[in-house]
N, C-alpha and C positions, 0 to 999 in steps of 0.2 A: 326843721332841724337838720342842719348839716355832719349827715355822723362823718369823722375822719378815716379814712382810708388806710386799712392797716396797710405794715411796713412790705415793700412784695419779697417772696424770699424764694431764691434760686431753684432750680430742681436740684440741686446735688445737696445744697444743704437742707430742702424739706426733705432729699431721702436719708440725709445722715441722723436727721431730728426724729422719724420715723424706725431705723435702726435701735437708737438710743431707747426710747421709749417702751421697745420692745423689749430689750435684753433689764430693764427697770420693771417689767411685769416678769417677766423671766421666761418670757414667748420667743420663737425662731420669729421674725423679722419678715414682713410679707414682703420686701424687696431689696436690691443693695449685697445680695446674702455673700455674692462673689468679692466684696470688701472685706469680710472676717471668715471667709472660708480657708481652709490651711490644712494642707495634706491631701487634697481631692484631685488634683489636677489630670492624673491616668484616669479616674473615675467618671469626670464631668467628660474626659475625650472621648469616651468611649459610648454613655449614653447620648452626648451630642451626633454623633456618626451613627447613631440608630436611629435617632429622629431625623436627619438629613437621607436616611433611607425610606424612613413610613412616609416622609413628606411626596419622595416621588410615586407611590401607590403601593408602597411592603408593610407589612403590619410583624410588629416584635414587641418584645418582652425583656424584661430583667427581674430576676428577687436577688433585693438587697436584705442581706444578712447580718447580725452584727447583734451580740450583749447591750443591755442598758448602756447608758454612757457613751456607744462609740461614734454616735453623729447618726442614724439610720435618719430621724426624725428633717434633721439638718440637710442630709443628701437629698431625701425626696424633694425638702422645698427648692433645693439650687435648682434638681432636673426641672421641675414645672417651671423653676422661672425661663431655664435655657428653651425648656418648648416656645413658652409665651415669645419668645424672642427671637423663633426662631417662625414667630406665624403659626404657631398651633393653638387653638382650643384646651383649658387643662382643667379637670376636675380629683377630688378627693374622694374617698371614700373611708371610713373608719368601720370595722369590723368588730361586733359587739354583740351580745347576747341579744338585744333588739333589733339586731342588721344582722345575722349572719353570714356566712358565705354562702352557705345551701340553700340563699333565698336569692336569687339572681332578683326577682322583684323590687326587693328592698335597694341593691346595688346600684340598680338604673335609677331609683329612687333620688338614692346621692347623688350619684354619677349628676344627672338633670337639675337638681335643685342648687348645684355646686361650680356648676360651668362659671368658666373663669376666660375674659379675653384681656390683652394689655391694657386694655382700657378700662374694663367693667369685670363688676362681679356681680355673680348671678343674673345671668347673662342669656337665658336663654329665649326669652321673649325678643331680645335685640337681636340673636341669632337669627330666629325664625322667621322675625320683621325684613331681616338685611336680603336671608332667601328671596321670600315674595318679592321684594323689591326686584331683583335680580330678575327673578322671571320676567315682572313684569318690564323692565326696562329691553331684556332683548327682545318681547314681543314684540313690543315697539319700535325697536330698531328693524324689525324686517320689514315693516310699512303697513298702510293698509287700515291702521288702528288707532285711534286718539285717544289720549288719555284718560276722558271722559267718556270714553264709547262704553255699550256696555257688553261689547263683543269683547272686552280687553277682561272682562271680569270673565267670561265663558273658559275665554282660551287660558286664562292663570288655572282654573280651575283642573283644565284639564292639562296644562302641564303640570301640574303637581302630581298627578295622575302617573303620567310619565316620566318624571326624574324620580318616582317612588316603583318604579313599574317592579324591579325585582323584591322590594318588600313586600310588595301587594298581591306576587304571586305566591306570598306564605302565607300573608296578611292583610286584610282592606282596611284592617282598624286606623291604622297611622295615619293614610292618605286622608281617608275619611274625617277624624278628628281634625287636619291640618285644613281642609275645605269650610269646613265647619268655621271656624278660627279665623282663617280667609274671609268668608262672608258674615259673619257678625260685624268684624273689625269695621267691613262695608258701609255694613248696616246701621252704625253705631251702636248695636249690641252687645256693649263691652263686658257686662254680665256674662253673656252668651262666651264670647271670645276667652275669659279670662277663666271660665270652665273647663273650656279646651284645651289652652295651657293647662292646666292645674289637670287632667285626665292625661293628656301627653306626657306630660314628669310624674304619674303614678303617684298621685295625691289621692289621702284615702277621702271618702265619702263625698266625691261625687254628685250629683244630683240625675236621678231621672232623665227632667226636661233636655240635657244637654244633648243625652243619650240618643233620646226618641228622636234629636233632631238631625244628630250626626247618623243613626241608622248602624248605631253599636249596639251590643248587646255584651254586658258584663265588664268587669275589669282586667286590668293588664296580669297575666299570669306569670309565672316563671319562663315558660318557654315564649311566648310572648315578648315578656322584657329582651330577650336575648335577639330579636329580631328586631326590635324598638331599636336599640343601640346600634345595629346596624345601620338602620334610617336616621339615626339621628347625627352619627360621622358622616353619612354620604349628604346632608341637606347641614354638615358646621363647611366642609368643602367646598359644597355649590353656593356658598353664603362669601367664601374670598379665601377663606383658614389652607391651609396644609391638611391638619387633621387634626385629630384629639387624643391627648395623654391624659391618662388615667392612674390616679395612683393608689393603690390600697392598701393599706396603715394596719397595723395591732392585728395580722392575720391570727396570731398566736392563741386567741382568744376562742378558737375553734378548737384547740384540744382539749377544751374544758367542756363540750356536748359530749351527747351520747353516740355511740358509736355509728348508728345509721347514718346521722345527722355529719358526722367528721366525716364520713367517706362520700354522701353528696357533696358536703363542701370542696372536697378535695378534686372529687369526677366533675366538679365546677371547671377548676383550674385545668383540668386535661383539655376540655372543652376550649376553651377560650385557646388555650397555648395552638390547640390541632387548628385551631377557624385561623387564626393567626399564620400559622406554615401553611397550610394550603391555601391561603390566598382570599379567605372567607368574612374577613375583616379588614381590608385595605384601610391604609390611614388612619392606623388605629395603635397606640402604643402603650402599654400594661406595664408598672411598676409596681413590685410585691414586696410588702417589708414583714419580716419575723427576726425572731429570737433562733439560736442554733438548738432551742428545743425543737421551736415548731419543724424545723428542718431532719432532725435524727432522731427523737425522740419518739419512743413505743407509741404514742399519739398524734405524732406526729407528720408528716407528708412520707417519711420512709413505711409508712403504715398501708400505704397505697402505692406499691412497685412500679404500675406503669406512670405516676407521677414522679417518682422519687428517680424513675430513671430519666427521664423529660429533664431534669432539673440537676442531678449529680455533678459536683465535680473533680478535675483534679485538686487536690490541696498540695499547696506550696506555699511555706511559710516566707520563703526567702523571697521569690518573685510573683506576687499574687497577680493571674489573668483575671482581669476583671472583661475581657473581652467573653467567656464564660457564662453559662447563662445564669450564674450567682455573683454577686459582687460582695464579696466579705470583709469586713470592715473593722479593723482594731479596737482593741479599748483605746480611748482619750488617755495620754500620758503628758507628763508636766512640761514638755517641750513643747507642743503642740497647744497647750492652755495658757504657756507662755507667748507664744506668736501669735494666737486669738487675740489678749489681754493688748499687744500691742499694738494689732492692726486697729483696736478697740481706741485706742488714744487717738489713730489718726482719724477714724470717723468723727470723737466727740471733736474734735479741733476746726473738724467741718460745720459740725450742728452747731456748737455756742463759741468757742475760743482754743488755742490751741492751751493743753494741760500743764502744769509747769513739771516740767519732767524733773526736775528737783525731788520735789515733793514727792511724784510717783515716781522714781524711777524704775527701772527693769528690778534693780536687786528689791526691790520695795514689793512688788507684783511676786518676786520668788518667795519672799515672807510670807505676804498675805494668800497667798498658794497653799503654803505650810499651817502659818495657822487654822484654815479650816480644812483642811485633810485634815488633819490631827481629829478630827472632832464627826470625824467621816470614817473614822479605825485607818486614815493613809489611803486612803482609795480616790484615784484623781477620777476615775474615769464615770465617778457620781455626781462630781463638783461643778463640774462646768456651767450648771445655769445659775445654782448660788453664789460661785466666785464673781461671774460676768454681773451678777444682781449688784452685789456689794463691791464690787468696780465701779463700777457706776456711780453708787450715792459718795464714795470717795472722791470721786472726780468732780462732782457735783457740790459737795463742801469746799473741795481747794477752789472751785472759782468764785463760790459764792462766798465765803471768807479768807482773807489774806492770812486770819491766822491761826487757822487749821492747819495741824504738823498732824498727817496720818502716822508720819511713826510712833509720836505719843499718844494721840487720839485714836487713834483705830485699833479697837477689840471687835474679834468674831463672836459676837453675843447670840447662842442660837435660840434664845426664847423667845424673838420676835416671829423666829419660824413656826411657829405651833400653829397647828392647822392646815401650811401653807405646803408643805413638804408631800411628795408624792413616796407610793410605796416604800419605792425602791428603795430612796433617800433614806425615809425613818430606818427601814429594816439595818441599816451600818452605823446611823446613828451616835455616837459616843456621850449621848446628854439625855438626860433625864430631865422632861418639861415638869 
């Protein structure tokens, strides 16, 4: 049977069909994002020119700031894309009563199980493959060594040793697990290998035999992890990368522990910022997102002085420095979800056909704006992923029927939202399910 060969379809328009599909679940869009970003431009120049610093050997920081609604979610995905694009490594990390901050453990956890290159996600087996490769390829290039020698496996083994030399004078764990990893792969013990990974990204429950054979004892601990992450930016580097941007999401979620617990969280953050300024984390670059509670509030990072001073800034409403080591970021206002809404037509024009601007025109989009504010108590700065949702299936009716008139057919019906709505959303709500 001769199956047909589906239709082949562009890279611009598979990433416009991928945009589209995203903003139809009501998700930020895993690429493209510089297509419907609007108002960022100071923002994106400013974290760009800090990753074109960590790339040459500086390691920095930013927390982005900013209320529900104002894009935080949004910004962090532009930055990781500009890393990706700029040759870094980039992972996520979400902060949660199961993840805390005050468990670095957990954070390497993400951080490894999250790695992200231009090309691949979850990604970190193809890291650590591209590494050994690497070695083994300069061995070879000094002479002396054949491919099949088994002097070539000795000498890998023990440059691993040495491109890991300053982890190994905290730690032999890393080197050791990565040898281990190393010769199963050999071996074809992919059991064996696939433990080592799975023990190197701090996967719980382990086995023994791995253990016995790497010459560990125990698992990865807090202080530990914090040493791990250093090995594992210096071996994304020696693999081809720049370095690795790191982003950590919903810190906010740390003023809701107990007291002990928020102030290790926080003497987390000092840690990282000091390894960062004195040079302790080369190639390594930290985005922080909160809420302006997590920022000034009685529970908050101002709760922890030598943090709250690390991070303070000037406030200026009129010229905001984002150059600062906070980036504060407005509520979403109707100008700005009007320019989304629009750069939104040229994407879908990419992905299926261009929209009949008739039908949707600009004043059509300030309507349908209005009608769901209205039903939000007038608040834009909550709307943005429901209007873009219901933009969409709009758009999606005018092509697929000629005689769909959104001006008489389109009602903001919010009963289909039941269930679908996040906190924030319900708590402004104007409808009763």
């Amino acid at each position: 049977m001769n199956t047909p060969e589906p239709e082949p379809i562009n890279r611009e328009r598979l990433e416009s069909i991928n945009i589209i599909n995203a903003l139809r679940r009501g998700t930020v869009p895993a690429g493209g994002l510089e297509r419907i970003a609007v108002g960022l431009d100071i923002e994106e120049a400013v974290i760009g020119r800090q990753l074109d610093y960590v790339a040459q050997g500086g390691g920095d920081t930013k927390f982005i700031r900013g209320e529900y609604g104002s894009g935080k979610t949004f910004l962090v995905a532009r930055a990781l894309e500009i890393a990706r694009s700029k040759g870094f490594v980039t992972s996520q990390v979400v902060i949660s009563s199961q993840a805390p901050l005050h468990k670095l453990r957990g954070i390497y956890q993400q951080v490894a199980a999250n790695l992200r290159t231009p090309e691949e996600e979850h990604a970190l087996k193809t890291i650590i493959d591209t590494w050994l490769f690497a070695i083994e390829e300069r061995l070879l290039s000094v002479g002396g060594i054949a491919s099949e020698d088994a002097k070539l496996q000795d000498a890998t083994r023990q440059e691993i040793e040495t491109s890991l030399s300053g982890i190994s004078e905290v730690n032999t764990a890393l080197a050791a697990a990565l040898r281990t990893y190393y010769q199963a792969n050999n071996a074809g013990d992919f059991a064996l290998a696939q433990a080592a990974l799975g023990w190197i990204a701090a996967e719980p429950n382990i086995g023994r035999d791995f253990k016995a054979k790497a010459g560990i004892r125990g698992d990865i601990s807090d202080d530990i992890a914090y040493v791990f992450l250093r090995g594992l930016v210096a071996i994304i580097h020696e693999a081809g990368y720049h370095g690795l941007a790191i982003a950590v999401d919903e810190m906010e979620t740390t003023q809701g522990l107990q007291r002990s617990q928020r102030e290790k969280g926080y003497q987390t953050l000092v840690r990282i910022i000091d390894a960062l300024d004195r040079g302790e984390m080369p190639r390594c670059y930290f985005l922080f997102t909160g809420t302006p509670a997590l920022y000034d509030g009685s529970r908050g990072i101002r709760s922890l002085p030598p943090l709250y001073d690390r991070i303070s800034v000037v406030q200026d409403d009129t010229f905001k420095n984002p150059r600062q080591p906070q980036i504060i970021l407005a509520k979403f206002d109707t100008a700005k979800l009007e320019q989304v809404a629009l750069k939104v037509l040229d994407v879908y024009a990419k992905a299926y056909s261009e929209p009949d601007r008739e039908r949707v025109s600009h004043r059509f989009i300030r309507a349908m704006i209005k009608k769901i504010t209205t039903r939000f108590g007038g608040r834009i700065d909550i709307i943005p992923r429901i209007f873009l949702k219901e933009l969409v299936d709009v758009l999606d009716k005018c092509e697929l029927y000629e005689e769909y008139d959104p001006w008489k057919s389109y009602q903001f019906d919010a009963r289909h939202l039941k269930g679908e709505l996040r906190e924030e959303e319900e708590a402004v709500m104007v409808v009763e399910f």
